[in-house]
Each structure stands twice: as structure tokens, then as C-alpha cells.
MMTF fields as JSON, N, C-alpha, C and O atoms, coordinates in Angstrom:
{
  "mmtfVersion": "1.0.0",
  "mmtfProducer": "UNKNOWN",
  "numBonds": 423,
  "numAtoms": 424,
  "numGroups": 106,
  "numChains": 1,
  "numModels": 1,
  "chainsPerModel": [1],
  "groupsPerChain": [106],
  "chainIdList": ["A"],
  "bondAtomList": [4, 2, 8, 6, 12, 10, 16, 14, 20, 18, 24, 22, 28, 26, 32, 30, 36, 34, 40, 38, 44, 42, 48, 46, 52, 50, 56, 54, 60, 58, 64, 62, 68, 66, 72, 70, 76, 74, 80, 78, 84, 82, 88, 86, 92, 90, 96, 94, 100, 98, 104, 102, 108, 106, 112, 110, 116, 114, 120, 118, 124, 122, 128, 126, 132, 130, 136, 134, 140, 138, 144, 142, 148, 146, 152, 150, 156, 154, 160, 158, 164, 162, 168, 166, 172, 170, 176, 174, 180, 178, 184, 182, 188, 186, 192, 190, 196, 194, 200, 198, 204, 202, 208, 206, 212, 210, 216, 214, 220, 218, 224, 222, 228, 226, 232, 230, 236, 234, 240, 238, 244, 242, 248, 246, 252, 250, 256, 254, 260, 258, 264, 262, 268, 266, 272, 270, 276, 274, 280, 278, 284, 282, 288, 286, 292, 290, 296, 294, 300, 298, 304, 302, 308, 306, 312, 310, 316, 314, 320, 318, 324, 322, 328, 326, 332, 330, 336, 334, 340, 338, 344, 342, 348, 346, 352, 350, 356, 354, 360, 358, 364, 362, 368, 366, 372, 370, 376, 374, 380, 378, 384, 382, 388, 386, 392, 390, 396, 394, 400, 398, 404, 402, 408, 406, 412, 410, 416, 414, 420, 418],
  "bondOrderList": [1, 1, 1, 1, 1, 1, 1, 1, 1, 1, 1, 1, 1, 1, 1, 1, 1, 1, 1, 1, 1, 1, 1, 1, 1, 1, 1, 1, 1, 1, 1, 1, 1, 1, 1, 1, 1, 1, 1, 1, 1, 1, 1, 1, 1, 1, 1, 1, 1, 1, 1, 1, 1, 1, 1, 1, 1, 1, 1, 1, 1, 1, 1, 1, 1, 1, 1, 1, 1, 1, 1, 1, 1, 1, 1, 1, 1, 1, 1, 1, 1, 1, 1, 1, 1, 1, 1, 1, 1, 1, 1, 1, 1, 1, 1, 1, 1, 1, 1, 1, 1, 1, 1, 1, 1],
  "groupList": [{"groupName": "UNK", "atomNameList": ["N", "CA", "C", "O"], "elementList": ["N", "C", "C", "O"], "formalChargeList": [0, 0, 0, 0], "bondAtomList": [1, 0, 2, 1, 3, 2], "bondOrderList": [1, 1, 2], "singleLetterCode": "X", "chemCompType": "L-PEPTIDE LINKING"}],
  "groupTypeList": [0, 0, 0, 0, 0, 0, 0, 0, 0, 0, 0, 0, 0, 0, 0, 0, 0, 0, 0, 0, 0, 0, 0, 0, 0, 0, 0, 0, 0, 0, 0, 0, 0, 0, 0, 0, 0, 0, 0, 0, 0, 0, 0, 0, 0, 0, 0, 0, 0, 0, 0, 0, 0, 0, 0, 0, 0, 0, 0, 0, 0, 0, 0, 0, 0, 0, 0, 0, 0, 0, 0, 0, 0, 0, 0, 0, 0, 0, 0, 0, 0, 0, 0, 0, 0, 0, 0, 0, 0, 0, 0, 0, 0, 0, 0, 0, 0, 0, 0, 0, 0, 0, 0, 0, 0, 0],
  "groupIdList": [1, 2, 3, 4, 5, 6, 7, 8, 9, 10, 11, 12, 13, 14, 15, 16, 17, 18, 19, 20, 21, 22, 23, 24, 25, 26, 27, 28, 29, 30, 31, 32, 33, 34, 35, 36, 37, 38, 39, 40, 41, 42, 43, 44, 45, 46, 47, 48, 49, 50, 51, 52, 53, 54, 55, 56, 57, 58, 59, 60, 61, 62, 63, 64, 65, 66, 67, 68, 69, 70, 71, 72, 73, 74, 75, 76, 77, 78, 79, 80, 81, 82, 83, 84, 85, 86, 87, 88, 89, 90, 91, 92, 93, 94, 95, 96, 97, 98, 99, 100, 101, 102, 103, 104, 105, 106],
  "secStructList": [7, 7, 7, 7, 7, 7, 7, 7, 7, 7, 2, 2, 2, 2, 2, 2, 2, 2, 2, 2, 2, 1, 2, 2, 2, 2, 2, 2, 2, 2, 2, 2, 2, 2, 2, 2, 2, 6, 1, 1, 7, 4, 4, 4, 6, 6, 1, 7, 7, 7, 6, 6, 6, 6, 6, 1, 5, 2, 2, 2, 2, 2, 2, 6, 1, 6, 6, 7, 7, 2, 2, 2, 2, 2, 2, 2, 2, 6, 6, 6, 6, 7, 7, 1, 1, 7, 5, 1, 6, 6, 7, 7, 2, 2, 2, 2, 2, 2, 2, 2, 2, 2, 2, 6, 6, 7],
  "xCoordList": [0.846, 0.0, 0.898, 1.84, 0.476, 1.508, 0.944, -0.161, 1.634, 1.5, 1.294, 1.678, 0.326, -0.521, 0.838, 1.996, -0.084, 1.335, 0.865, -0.317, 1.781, 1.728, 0.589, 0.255, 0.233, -1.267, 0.057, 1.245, -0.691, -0.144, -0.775, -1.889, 0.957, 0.761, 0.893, 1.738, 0.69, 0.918, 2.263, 2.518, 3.117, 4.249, 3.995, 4.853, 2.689, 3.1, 2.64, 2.803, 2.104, 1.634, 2.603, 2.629, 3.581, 4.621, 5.583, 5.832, 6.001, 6.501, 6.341, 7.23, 5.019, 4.307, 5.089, 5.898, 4.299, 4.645, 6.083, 6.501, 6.774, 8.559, 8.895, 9.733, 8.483, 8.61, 7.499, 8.182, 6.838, 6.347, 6.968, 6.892, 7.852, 8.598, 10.2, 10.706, 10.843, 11.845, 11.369, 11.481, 10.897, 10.663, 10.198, 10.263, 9.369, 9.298, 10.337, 10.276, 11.497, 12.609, 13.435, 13.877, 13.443, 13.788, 13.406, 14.225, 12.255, 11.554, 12.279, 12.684, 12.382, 12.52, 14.378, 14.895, 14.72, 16.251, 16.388, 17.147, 15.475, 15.675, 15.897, 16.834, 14.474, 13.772, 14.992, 15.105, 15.781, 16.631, 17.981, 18.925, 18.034, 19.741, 19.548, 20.3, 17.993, 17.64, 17.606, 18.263, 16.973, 17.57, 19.009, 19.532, 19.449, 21.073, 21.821, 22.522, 21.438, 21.912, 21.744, 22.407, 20.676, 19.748, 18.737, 18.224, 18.299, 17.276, 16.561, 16.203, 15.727, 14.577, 14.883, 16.042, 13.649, 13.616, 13.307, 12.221, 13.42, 12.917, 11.674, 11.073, 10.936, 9.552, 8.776, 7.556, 9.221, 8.281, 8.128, 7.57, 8.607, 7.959, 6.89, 6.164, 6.902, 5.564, 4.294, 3.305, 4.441, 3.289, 3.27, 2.715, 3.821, 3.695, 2.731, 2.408, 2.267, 1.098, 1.431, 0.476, 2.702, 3.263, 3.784, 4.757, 2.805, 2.728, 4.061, 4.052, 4.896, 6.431, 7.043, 7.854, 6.67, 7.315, 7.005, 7.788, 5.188, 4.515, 4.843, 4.452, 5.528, 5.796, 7.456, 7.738, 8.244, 9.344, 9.681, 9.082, 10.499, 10.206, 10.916, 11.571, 10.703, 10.946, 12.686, 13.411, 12.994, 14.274, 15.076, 16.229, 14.591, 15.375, 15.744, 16.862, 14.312, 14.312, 15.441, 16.544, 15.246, 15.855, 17.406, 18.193, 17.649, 18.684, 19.575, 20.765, 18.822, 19.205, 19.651, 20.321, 19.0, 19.458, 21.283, 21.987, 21.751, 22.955, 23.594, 22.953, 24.928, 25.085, 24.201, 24.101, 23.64, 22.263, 23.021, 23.052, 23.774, 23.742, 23.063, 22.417, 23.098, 22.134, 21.742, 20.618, 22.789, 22.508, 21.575, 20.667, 21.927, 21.236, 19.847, 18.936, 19.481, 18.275, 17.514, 16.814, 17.431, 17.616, 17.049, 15.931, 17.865, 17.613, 16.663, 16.14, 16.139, 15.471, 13.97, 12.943, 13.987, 12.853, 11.934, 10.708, 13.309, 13.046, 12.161, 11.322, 12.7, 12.349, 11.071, 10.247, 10.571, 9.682, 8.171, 7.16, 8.736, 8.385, 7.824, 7.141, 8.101, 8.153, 8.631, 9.496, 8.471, 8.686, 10.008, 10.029, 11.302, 11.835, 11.544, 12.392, 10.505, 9.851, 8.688, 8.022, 8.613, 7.416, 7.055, 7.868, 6.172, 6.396, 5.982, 5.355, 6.184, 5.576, 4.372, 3.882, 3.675, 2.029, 1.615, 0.529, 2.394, 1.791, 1.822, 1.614, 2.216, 2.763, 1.317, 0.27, 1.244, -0.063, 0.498, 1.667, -0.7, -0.385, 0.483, 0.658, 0.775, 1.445, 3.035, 3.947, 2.815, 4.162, 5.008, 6.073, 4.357, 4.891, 4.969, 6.044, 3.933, 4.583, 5.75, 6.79, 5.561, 6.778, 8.23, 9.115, 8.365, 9.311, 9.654, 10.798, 8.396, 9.145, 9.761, 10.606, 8.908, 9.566, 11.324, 12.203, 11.004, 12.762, 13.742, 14.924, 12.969, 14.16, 13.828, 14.732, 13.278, 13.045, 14.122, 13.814, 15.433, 16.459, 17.3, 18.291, 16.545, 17.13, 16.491, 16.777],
  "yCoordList": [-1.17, 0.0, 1.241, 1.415, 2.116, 3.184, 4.563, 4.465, 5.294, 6.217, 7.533, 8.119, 7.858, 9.409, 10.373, 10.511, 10.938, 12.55, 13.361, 13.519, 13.879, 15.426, 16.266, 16.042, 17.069, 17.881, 18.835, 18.89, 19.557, 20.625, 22.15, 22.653, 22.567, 23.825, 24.749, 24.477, 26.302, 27.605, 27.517, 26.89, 28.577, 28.771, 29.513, 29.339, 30.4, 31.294, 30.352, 30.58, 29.349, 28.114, 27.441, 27.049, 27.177, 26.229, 26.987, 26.412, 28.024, 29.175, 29.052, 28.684, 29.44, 29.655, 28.735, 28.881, 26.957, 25.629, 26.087, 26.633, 25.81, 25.76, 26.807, 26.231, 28.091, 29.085, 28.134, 27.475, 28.171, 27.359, 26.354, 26.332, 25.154, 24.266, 24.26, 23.344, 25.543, 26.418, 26.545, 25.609, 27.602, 27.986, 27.167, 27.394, 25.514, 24.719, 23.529, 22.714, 23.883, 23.294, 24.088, 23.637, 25.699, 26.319, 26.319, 26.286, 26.349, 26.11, 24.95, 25.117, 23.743, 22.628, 22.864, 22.846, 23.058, 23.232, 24.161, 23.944, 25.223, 26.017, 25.517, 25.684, 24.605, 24.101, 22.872, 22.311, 22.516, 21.232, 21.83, 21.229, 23.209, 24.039, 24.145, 23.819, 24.841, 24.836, 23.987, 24.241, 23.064, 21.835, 21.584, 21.687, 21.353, 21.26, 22.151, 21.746, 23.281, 24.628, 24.574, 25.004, 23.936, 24.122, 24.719, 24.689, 25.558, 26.774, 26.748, 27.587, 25.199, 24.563, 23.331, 22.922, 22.537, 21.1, 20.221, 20.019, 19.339, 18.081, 17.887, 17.579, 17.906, 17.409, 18.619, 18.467, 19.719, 20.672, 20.753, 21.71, 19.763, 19.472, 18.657, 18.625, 18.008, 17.013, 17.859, 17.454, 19.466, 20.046, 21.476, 22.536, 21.232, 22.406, 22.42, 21.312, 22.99, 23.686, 24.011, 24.115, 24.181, 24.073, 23.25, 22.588, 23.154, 22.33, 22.057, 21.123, 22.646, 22.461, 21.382, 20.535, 21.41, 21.213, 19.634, 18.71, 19.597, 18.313, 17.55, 16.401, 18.241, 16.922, 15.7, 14.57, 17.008, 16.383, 15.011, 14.418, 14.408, 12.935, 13.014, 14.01, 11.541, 11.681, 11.603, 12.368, 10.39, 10.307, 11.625, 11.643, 12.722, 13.589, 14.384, 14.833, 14.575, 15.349, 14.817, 15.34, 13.664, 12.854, 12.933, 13.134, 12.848, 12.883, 14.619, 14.64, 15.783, 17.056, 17.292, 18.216, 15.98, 15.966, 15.914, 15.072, 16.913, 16.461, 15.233, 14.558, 14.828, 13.398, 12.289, 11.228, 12.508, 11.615, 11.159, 11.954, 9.751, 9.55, 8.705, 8.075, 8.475, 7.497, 5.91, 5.409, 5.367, 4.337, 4.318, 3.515, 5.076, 5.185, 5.808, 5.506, 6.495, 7.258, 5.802, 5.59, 4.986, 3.657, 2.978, 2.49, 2.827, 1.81, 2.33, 1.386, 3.345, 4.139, 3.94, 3.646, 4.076, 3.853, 2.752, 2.656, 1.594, -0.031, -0.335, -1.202, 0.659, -0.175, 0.25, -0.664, 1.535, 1.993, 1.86, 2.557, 0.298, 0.518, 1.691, 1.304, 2.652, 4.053, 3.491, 2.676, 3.555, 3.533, 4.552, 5.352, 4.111, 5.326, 6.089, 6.953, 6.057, 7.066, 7.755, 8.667, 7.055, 8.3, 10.01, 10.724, 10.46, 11.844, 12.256, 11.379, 13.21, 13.825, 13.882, 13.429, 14.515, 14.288, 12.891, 12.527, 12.19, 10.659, 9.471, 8.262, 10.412, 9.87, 9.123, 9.414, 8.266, 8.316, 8.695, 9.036, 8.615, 9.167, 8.053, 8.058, 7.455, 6.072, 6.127, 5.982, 6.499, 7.143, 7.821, 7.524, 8.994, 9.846, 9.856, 10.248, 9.457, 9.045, 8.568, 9.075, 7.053, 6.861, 7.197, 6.944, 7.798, 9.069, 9.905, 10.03, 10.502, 11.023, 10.69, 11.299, 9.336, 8.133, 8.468, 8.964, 7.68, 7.297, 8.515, 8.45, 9.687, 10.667, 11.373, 12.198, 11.724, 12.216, 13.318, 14.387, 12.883, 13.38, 14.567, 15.145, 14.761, 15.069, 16.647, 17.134],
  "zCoordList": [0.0, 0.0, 0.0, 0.772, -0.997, -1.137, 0.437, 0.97, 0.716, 1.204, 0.615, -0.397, 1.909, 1.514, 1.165, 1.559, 0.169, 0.117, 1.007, 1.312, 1.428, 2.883, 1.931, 0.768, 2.65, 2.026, 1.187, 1.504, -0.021, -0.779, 0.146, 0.293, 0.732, 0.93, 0.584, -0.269, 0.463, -0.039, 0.911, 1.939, -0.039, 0.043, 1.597, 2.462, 1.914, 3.227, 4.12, 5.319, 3.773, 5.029, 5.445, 6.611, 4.578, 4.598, 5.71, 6.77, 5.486, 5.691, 7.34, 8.109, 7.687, 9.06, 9.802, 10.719, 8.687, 9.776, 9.977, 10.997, 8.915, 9.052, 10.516, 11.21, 11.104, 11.529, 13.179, 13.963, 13.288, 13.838, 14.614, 15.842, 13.637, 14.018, 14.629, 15.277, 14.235, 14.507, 15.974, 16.766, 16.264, 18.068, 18.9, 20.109, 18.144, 19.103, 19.636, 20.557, 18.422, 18.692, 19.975, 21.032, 19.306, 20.613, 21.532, 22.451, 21.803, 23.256, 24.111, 25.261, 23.373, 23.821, 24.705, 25.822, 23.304, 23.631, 24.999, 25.944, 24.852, 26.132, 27.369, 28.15, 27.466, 28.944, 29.059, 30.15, 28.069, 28.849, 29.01, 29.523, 28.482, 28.777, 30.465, 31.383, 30.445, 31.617, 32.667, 33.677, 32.585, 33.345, 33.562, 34.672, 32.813, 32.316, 33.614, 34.541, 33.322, 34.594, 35.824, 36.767, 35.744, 37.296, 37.718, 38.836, 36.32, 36.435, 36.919, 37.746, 36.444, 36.116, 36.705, 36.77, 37.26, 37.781, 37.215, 37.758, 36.366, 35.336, 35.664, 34.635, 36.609, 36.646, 36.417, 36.341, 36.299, 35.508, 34.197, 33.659, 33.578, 32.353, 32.058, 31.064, 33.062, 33.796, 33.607, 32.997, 34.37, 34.42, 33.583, 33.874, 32.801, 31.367, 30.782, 30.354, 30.617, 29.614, 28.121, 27.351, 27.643, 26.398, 25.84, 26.204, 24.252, 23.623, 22.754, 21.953, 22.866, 22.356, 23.632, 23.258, 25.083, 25.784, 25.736, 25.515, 26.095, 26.258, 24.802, 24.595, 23.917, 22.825, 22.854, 22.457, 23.692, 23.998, 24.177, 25.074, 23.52, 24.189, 25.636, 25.943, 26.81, 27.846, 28.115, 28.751, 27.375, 27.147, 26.922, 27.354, 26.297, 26.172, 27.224, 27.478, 28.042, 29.315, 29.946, 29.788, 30.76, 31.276, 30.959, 31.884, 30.247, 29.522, 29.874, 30.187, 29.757, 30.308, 31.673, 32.134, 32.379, 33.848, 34.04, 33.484, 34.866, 34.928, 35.467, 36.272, 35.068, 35.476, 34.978, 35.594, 33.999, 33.227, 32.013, 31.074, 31.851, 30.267, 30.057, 30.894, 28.441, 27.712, 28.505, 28.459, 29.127, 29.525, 31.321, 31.537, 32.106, 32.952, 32.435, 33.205, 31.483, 30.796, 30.559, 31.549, 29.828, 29.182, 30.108, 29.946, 31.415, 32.408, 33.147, 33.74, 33.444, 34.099, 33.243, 33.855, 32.241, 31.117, 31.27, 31.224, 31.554, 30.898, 32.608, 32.855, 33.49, 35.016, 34.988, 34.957, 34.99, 34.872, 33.825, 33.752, 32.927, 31.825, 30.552, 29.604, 30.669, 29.237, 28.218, 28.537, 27.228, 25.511, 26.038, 26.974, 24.853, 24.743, 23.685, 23.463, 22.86, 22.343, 22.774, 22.286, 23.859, 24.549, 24.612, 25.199, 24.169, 24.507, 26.029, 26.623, 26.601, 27.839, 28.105, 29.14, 27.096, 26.986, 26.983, 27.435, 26.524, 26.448, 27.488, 27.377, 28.698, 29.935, 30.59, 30.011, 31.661, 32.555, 33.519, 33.699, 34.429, 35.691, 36.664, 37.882, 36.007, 37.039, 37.057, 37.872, 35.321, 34.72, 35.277, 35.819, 35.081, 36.477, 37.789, 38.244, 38.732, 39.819, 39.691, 40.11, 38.8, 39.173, 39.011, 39.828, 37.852, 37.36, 38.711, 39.147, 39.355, 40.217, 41.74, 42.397, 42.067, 42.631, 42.728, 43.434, 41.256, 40.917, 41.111, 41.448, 40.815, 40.783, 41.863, 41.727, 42.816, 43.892, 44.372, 44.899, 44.102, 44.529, 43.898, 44.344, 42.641, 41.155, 40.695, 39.601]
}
């Protein structure tokens, strides 16, 4: 079965999305420099209201934590059972508890 083509957009639609998809990259990048720093606490991405933020996958967050690499990110995922493609929004509430369970300390 072949696949749908992407809808045909006007050049200023395209434009928008592209512009659109730009600042929600920045956003993202922000909130985990932030983390990264200390600014910000990893589980406030838990309770964001922005839709750049809630698309993040979790792994990535996680991952912004300092002292966080890929393999403890990973193991942390697998215990908890999370997809490592999970997004934030796609979390349950069990999810998180236990997310913040595990990191309590963090």
C-alpha cells in the first residue's frame, strides 16, 4: 500500500509551519539548557502547559538531567516501563509518579 502525500501547501503556510517548528525546537532546547543549569527542575515538564514542551520525548528530558547519560536514561525507562519514544504528553499518571519516585532526589 503506497503512502498518503503530505497535504499541498501555499508557500506562506509552509513558511508559518517551518517558523512554527523552529521555536518549538527552541523552546525545547531552552527548557533542557535549563535543566542542564539548574534553572529549572525536570519534573516541571511534567506540568507544562506548552505544547512544544509536552511533545518532547521523555528520554530527552531525562537525559538534560545532569550526570544523566544514555545508559542510565535507558535503564530508568526499561524499570519503569516508558517507551523510549514516549512523549511527555503521552505519559499516565502512574508514569509519572513513578518518574518522580525514581528521581526524587534530582
Amino acid at each position: 500500500m503506497a503512502m498518503a502525500l503530505p497535504p499541498s501547501l501555499s508557500t506562506e503556510d509552509r513558511e508559518r509551519a517551518l517558523q512554527l517548528a523552529r521555536e518549538s525546537r527552541k523552546r525545547r532546547a531552552d527548557f533542557k539548557s535549563k535543566v542542564r543549569s539548574g534553572q529549572l527542575r525536570w519534573f516541571q515538564a511534567l506540568e507544562s502547559q506548552d505544547q512544544a514542551i509536552m511533545k518532547m520525548r521523555v528520554k530527552e528530558l531525562l537525559a538534560s538531567i545532569p550526570k544523566f547519560g544514555e545508559i542510565r536514561v535507558i535503564n530508568i525507562l526499561d524499570r519503569i516501563g516508558i517507551s523510549h519514544a514516549r512523549r511527555i504528553q503521552g505519559l499516565g499518571a502512574r508514569q509519572k509518579n513513578e518518574l518522580r519516585r525514581e528521581l526524587a532526589n534530582r
